[in-house]
C-alpha positions as CSV (number, residue, x, y, z in Angstrom):
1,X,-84.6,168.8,14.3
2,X,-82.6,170.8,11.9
3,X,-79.3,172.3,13.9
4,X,-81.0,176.2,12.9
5,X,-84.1,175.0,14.3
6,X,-82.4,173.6,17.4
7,X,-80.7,176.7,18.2
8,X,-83.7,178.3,17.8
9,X,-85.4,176.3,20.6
10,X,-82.7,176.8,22.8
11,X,-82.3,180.4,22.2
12,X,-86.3,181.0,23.2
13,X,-85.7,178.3,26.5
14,X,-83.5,181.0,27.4
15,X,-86.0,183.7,27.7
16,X,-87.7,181.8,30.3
17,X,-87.4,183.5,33.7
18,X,-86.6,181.8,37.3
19,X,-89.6,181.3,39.2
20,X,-90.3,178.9,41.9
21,X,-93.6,178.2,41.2
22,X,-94.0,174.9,43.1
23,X,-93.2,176.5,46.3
24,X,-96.7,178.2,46.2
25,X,-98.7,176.8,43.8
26,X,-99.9,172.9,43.6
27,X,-100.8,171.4,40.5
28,X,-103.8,168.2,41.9
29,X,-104.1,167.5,38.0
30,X,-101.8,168.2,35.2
31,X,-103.0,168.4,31.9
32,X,-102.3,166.0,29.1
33,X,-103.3,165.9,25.5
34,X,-105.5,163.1,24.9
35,X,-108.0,163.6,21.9
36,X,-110.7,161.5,23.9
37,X,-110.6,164.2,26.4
38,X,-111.0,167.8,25.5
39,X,-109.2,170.1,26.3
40,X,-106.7,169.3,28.3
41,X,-106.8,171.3,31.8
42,X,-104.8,171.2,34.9
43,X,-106.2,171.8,38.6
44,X,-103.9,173.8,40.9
45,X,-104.2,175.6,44.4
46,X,-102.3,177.4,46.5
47,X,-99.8,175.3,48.8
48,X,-100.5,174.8,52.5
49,X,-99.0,175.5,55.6
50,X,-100.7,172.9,57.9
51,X,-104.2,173.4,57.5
52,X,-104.1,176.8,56.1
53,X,-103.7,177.8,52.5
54,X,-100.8,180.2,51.9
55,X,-102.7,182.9,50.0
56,X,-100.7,185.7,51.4
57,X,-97.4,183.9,50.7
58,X,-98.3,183.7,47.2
59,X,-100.0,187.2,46.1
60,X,-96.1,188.4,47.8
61,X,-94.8,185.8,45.3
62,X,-96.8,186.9,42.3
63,X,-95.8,190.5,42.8
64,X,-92.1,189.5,43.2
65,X,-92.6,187.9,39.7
66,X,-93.9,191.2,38.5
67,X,-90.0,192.3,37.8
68,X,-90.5,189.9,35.0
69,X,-93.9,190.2,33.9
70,X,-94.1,193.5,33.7
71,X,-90.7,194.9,32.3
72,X,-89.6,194.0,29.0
73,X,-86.1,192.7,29.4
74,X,-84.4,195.3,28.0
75,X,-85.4,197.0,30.7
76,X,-85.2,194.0,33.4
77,X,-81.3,194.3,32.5
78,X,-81.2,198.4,32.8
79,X,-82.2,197.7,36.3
80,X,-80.6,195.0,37.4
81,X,-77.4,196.6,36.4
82,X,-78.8,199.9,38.2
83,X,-79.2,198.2,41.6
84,X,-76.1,196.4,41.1
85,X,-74.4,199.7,41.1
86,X,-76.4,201.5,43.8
87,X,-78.7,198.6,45.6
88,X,-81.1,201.8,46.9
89,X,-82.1,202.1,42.9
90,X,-84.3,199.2,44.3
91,X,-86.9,201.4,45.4
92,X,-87.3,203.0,42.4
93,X,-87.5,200.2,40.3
94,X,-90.5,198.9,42.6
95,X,-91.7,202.1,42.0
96,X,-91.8,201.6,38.5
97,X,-93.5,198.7,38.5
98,X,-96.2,199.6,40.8
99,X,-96.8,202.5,38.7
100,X,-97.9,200.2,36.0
101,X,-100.6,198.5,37.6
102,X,-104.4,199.9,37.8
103,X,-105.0,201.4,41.6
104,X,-106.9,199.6,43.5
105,X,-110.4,200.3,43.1
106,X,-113.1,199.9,46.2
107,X,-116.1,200.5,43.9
108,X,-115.8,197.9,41.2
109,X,-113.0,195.5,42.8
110,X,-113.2,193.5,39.4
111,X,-111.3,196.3,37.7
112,X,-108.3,195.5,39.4
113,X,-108.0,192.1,38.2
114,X,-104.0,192.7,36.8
115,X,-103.4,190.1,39.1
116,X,-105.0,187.7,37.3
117,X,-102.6,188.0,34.3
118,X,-99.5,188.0,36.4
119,X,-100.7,184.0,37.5
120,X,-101.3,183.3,33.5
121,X,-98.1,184.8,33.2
122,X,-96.5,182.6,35.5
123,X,-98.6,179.5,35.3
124,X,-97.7,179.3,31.2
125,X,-94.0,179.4,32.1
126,X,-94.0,176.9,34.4
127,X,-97.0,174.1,33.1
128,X,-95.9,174.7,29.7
129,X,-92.2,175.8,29.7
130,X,-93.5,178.6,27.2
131,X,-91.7,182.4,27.6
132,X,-93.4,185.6,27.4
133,X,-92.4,187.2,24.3
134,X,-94.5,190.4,24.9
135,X,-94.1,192.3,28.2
136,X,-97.6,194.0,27.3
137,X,-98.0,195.7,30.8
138,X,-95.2,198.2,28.8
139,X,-97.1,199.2,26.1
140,X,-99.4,201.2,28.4
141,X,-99.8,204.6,28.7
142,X,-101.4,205.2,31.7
143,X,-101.4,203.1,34.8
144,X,-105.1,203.1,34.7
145,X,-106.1,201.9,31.9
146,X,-106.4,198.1,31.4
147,X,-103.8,196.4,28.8
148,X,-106.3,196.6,25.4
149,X,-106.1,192.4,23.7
150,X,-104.8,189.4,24.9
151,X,-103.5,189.3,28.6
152,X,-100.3,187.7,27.4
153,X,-98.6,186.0,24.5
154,X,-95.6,183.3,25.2
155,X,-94.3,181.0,22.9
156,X,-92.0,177.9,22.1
157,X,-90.3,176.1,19.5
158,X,-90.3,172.5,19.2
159,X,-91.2,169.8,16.5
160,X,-89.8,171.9,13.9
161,X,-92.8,174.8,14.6
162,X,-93.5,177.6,16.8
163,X,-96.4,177.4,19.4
164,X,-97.8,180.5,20.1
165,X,-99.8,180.7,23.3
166,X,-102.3,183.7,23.4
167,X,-103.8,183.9,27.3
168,X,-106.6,185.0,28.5
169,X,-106.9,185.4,32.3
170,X,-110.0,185.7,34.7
171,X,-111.1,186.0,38.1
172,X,-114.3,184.5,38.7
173,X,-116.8,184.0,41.6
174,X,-117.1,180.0,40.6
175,X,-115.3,178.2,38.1
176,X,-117.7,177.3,35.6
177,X,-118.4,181.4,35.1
178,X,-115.0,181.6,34.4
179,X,-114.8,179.5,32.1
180,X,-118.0,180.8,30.4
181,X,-116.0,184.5,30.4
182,X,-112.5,182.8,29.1
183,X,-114.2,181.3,26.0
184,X,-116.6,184.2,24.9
185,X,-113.1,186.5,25.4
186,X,-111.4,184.1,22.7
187,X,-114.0,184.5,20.7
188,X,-114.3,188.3,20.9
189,X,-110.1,188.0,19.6
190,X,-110.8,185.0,17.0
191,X,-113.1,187.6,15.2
192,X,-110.8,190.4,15.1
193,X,-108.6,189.8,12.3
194,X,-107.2,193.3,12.5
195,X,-106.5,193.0,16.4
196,X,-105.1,189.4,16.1
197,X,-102.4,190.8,13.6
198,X,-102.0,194.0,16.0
199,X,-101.0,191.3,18.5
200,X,-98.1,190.2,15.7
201,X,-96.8,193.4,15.1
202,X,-96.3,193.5,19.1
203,X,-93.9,190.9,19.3
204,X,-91.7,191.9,16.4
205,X,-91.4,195.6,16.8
206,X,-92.1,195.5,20.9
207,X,-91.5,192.4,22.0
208,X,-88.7,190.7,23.7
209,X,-87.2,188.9,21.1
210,X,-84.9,191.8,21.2
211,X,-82.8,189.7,23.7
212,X,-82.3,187.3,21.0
213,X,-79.1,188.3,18.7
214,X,-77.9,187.1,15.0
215,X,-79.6,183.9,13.5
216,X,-81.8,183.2,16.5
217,X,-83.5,186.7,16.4
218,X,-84.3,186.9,13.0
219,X,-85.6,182.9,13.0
220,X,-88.0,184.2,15.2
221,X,-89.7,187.6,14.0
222,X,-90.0,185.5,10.9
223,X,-92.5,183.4,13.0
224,X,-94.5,186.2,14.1
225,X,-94.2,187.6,10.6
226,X,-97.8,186.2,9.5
227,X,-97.9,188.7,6.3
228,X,-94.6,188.2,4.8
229,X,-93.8,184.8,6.3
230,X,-97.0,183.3,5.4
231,X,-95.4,179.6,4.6
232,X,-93.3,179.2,8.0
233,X,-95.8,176.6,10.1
234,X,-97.6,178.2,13.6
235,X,-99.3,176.2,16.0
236,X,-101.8,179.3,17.9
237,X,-103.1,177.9,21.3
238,X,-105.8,179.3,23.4
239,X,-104.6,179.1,27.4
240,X,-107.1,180.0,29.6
241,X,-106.2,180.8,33.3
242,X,-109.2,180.9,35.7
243,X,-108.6,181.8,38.8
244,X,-112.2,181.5,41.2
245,X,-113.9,181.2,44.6
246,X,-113.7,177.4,45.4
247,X,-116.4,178.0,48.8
248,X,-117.3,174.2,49.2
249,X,-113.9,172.1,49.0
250,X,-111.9,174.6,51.7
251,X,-115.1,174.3,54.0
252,X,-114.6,170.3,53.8
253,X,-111.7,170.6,56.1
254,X,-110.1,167.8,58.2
255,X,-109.7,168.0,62.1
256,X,-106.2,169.4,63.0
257,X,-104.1,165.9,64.6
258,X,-101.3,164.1,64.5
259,X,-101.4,163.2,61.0
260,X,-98.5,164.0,58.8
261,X,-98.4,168.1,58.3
262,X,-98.7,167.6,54.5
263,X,-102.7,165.8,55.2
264,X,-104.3,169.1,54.7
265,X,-103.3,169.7,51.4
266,X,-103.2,165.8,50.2
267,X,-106.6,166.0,51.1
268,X,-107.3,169.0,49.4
269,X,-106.3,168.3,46.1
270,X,-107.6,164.5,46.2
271,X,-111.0,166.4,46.9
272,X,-110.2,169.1,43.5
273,X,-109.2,166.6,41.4
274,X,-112.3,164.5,41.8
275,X,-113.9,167.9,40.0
276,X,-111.7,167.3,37.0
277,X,-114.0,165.7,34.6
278,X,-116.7,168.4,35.8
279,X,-114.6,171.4,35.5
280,X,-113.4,169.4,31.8
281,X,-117.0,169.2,30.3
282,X,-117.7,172.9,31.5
283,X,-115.0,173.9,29.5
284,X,-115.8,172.0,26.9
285,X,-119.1,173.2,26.6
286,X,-118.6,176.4,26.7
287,X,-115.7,176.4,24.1
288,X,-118.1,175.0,21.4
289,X,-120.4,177.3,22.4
290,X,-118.4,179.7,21.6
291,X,-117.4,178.3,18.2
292,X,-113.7,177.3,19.3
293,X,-111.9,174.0,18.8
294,X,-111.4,172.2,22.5
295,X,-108.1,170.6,20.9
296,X,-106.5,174.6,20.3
297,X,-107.5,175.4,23.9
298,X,-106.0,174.3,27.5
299,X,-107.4,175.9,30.4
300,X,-106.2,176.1,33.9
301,X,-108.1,176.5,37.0
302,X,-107.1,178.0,40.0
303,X,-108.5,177.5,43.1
304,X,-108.5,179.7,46.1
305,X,-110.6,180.1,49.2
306,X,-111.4,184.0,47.9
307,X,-110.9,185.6,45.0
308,X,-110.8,189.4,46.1
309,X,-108.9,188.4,49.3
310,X,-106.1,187.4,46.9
311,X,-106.7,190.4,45.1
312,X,-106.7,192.7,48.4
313,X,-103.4,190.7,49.4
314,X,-101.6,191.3,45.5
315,X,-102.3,195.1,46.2
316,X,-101.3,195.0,49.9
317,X,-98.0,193.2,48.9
318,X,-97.7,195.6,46.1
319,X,-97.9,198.9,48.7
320,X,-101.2,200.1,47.6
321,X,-103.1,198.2,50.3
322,X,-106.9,198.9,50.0
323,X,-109.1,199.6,52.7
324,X,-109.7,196.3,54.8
325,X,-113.6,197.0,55.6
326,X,-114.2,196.3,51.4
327,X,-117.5,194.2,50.9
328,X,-116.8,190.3,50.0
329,X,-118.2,188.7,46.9
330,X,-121.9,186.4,47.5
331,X,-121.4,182.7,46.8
332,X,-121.5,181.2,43.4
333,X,-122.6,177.9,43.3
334,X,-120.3,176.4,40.4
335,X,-122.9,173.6,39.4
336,X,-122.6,172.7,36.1
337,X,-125.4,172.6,34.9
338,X,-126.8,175.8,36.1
339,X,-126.4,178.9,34.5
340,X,-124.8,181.5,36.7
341,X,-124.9,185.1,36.5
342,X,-122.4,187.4,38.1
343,X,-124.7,190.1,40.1
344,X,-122.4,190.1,43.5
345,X,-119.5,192.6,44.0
346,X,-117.1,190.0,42.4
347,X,-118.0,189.9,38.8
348,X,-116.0,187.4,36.3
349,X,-113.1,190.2,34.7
């Protein structure tokens, strides 16, 4: 690696952000690139306490990350130097944040799936040591309204190019649905040659490559300068992040004894990542379907014992808590080979 290009990688590890993932999320299965099997995905789930999976602990974990998922970092450092000077500025910046999400709503609960980009968010920085470069959340005008385009855009520079990640993010009733929804939404944005340059223009004129100075910052909008850098070499991966109702494995529960504490979730995952090859060819499937190339793609699944209780719980750590007597999604059987269609209250978003 060239010493520019070095500096260059360093300079974008630097805009990662701290986040201890591992303390709430559990990765059964990590994904590798291996060209015999497509696409590389990872299986993860919430950590356990005992025998109970710690879905409160880590919606009040996600919306802690929100500080840094939401806020460009121009604006992460106004406020950080604000409550340093007056630590009751706090409230206000909570406020702030809060204002940007979409309000809970107890008619179509799908519509407030924000949530769902906040663990793509944070799953791409810590699976793939990639940074957000694009605190899209920002570029809203009303609180609302959903972020128009990708769910997220991170990036990283190594073997002498820049990968650019573009996420998509879903919550889904069963994970095979979700996976269905995460490769038609790539293809919707494959198509769209003027929104897939929009997305471009993002970084360099919004995005936080700002926080980058001299060299380093102008090494990088030359990346994301695809008309007037059109020589400079781009990797563009596809990330999707499912996050769905997994009904069958936390109903296969052990008895509670005098095993060691951590049995529960050993168990657990051993039992996901027998599902890997399943959830694999369901991706797979459904990519080519789709028309994409399973070797641009990775996908991550999620799996949680409820989908819209970790949605209710993101809202109620958030301060917007939603009436607790909302209806609960009907079970998806995530069988691959049968074609699911979303008619309960919990439709794939």
């Amino acid at each position: 690696m060239k010493p520019d290009e070095e500096n260059l990688a360093k300079a974008l590890e630097a805009l990662l952000n701290p986040s201890n993932v591992d303390d709430f999320v559990r990765c059964a299965a990590t994904h590798e690139f291996d060209l015999d099997a497509l696409p590389p995905i990872s299986l993860l789930h919430p950590r356990f306490n005992e025998d109970v999976p710690k879905v409160t602990d880590l919606a009040e974990f996600l919306w802690r990350q929100c500080f840094f998922y939401a806020l460009p970092r121009r604006k992460q450092k106004k406020f950080k130097d604000a409550m340093d000077a007056d630590i009751t500025m706090v409230m206000d910046v909570n406020r702030r944040i809060q204002s940007a999400f979409m309000e809970y709503s107890t008619k179509n609960p799908a519509r407030s799936s924000e949530i769902g980009e906040v663990i793509a968010y944070v799953l791409v920085q810590h699976l793939l040591k990639a940074p957000q470069v694009a605190a899209k959340m920002a570029l809203k005008t009303s609180g609302n309204m959903p972020v128009h385009g990708l769910d997220g855009i991170h990036a990283t520079f190594e073997a002498g190019a820049m990968t650019i990640y573009f996420l998509e993010a879903k919550l889904s009733y069963a994970a095979n649905a979700g996976a269905k929804a995460y490769a038609a939404s790539a293809k919707e944005f494959l198509a769209d040659r003027k929104q897939y340059l929009r997305e471009f223009e993002i970084v360099s004129d919004l995005g936080n490559l700002d926080a980058l100075t001299g060299a380093d910052r102008e090494a990088a909008l030359d990346y994301f300068d695809v008309i007037g850098q059109p020589g400079l070499q781009r990797r563009e991966r596809y990330v999707g992040v499912i996050c769905y109702t997994e009904r069958k494995i936390y109903a296969d529960r052990i008895p509670v004894g005098s095993a060691p504490i951590t049995a529960h979730e050993e168990y657990f995952s051993g039992r996901l990542r027998s599902k890997m090859e399943r959830f694999r060819k369901s991706a797979r499937k459904h990519i080519a379907a789709a028309g994409g190339d399973p070797a641009k793609c990775l996908v991550f699944f999620l799996a949680v014992p409820d989908v819209n209780q970790l949605r209710r719980d993101f809202y109620s750590a958030m301060g917007m808590a939603p009436p607790p007597d909302l209806p609960v999604d009907e079970d998806g059987d995530d069988d691959d080979d049968e074609e699911e269609v979303a008619t309960s209250t919990e439709e794939t978003a």
